[in-house]
N, C-alpha and C positions, 0 to 999 in steps of 0.2 A: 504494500500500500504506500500510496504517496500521497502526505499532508505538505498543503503550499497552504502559507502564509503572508499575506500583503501587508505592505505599509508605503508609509509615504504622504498619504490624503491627506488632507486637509481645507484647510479655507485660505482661497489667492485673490487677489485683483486681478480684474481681465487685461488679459494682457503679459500675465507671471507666466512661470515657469515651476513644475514640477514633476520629483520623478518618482515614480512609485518601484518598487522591490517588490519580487516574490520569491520569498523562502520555504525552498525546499527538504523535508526530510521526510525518513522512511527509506528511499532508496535512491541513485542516483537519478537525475531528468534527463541525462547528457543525451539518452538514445530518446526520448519522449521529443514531438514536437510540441512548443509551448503557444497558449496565445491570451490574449487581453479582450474582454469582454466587457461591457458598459451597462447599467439598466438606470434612466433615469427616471424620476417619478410617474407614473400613470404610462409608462413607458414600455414597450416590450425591451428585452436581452438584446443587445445588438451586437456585433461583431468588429472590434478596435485593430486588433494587429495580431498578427503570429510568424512566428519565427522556427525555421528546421532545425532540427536536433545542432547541426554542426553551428548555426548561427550565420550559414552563408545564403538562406534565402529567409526574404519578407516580405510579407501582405499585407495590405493595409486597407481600412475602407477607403473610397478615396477620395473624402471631403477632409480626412484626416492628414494623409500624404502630405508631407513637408511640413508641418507642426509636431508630430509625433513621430517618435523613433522609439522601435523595442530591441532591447541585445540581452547579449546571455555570457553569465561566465560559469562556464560548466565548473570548472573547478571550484568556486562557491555553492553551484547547484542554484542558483539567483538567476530569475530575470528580471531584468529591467524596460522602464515605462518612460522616455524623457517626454514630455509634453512641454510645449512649447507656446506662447502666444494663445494664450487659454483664450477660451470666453466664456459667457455666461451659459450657454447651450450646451457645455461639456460638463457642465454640472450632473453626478451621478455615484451611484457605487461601480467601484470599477474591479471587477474581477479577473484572476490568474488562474488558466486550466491548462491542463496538459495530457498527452494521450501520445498514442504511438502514431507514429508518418501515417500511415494506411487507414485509419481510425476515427473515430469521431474524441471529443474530448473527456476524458473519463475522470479525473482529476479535477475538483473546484476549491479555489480555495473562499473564508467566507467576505470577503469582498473588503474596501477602505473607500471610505465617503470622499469624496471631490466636489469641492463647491467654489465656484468661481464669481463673484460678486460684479456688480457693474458699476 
């Protein structure tokens, strides 16, 4: 089993920068593809970023593309969330899931609030 634990969140002005972490234990992620999830109020789960096991391919939604950037340092077992030029729309819990390349995401961790003020 692998427990991921987020952090980071918090409360920014639009326009900040934050980066949120997701700590890995239980067993290594390094073969898991990882990825960043969002739900903001009255809002469905949506889909932020993910990254391949090796850290050499990324996805992104792509209203997010070039504000956001996710990487991974296997040998921490940690991935990370840099966001960039917030706004108030990016306001949400932002969750860390992981799952194998071929798979769907089986791994949640329980999410870190993001609130971006105007």
């Amino acid at each position: 089993q692998v427990q991921l634990v987020e952090s980071g969140g918090g409360l920014v002005q639009a326009g900040g920068s934050l980066r949120l972490s997701c700590a890995a234990s239980g067993r290594a992620i390094s073969a898991y593809r990882m990825g960043w999830f969002r739900q903001a109020p009255g809002k469905e789960r949506e889909f932020v970023a993910s990254i391949s096991s090796s850290g050499g391919t990324t996805a992104y939604t792509g209203s997010l593309k070039g504000r956001f950037t996710v990487s991974r340092d296997n040998a921490k077992n940690t991935v990370y969330l840099q966001m960039n030029s917030l706004k108030p729309e990016d306001t949400a819990i932002y969750y860390c899931a992981g799952g194998w390349p071929t798979g769907g995401y089986d791994y949640w961790g329980q999410g870190t609030q993001v609130t971006v003020s105007s």
